[in-house]
C-alpha positions in Angstrom: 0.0 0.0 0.0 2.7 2.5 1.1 5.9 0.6 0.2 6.0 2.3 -3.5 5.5 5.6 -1.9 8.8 5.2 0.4 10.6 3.6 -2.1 10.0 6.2 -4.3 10.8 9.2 -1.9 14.1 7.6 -1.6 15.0 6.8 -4.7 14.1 10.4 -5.9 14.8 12.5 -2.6 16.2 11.3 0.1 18.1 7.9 -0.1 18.7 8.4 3.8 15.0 8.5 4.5 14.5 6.7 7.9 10.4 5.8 7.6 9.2 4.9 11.3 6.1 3.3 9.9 2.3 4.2 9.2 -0.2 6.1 11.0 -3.9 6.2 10.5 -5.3 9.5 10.8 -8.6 10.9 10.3 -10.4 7.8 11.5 -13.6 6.8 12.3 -13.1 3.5 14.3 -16.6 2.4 14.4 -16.9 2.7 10.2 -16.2 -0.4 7.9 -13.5 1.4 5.7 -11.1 2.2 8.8 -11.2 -1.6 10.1 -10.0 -2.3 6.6 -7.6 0.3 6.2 -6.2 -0.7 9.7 -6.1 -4.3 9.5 -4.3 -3.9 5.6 -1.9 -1.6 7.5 -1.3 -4.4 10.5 -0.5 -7.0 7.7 1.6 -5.1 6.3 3.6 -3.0 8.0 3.6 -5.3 11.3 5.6 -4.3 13.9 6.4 -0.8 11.7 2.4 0.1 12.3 1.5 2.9 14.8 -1.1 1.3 17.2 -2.5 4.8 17.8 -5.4 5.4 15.6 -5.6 9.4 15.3 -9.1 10.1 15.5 -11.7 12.2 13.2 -13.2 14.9 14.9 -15.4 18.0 14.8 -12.8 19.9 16.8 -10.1 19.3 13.7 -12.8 20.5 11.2 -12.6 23.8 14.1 -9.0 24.4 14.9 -8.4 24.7 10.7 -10.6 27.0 10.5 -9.7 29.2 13.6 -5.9 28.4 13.0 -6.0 27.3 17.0 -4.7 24.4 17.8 -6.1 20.9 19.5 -4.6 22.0 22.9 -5.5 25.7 23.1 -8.1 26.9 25.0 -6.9 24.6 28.2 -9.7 21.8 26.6 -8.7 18.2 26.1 -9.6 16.7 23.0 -10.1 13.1 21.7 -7.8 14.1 18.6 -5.5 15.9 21.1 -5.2 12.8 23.7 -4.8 11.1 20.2 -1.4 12.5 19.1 -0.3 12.8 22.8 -0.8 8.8 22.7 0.8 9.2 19.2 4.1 11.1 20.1 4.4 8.6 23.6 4.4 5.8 21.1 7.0 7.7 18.4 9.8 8.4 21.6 9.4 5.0 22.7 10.1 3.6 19.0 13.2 5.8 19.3 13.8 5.3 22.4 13.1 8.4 23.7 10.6 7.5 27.0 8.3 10.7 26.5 5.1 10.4 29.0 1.9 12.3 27.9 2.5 15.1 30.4 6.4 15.4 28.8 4.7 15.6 25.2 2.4 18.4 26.0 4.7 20.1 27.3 3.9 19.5 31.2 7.2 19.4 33.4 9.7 19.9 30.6 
């Protein structure tokens, strides 16, 4: 699915490309077409798969309209916990071990 993509980007780009693996955004986890997507992406990106599913919601549609962001206005957010639990999963792939409250920028 996203191996010609990669291979391509290094071939024409950037031969040192270091790709972590895939990440499903803009999901809707109860809908047929993201258990698909997700399960194609399991099988074949195994261990290389983000287990964090980043979340469709009505506050994205907001904040790029506003030009705010998920974490302004002191509100949590599904999509906001969603790339919290994303970055978490991203420093401990590298390992970096980030905790949520690190990631938002709480005690750093």
């Amino acid at each position: 699915m996203l191996q010609p993509t990669v291979r391509a980007v290094r071939e024409n780009y950037s031969p040192e490309l270091a790709f972590l693996g895939p990440v499903l955004v803009m999901a809707e986890p109860r809908t047929t077409v993201t258990k698909v997507v997700r399960e194609q992406l399991e099988r074949d990106w195994a261990e290389r798969f983000f287990r964090t599913m980043i979340r469709k919601s009505q506050r994205t549609k907001e904040v790029a309209f506003t030009r705010d962001t998920l974490f302004d206005g002191g509100e949590t957010t599904t999509t906001g916990n969603d790339y919290l639990a994303l970055a978490t999963e991203i420093g401990a792939r590298l390992d970096l071990p980030l905790s949520a409250g690190t990631v938002a920028g709480v005690g750093a």
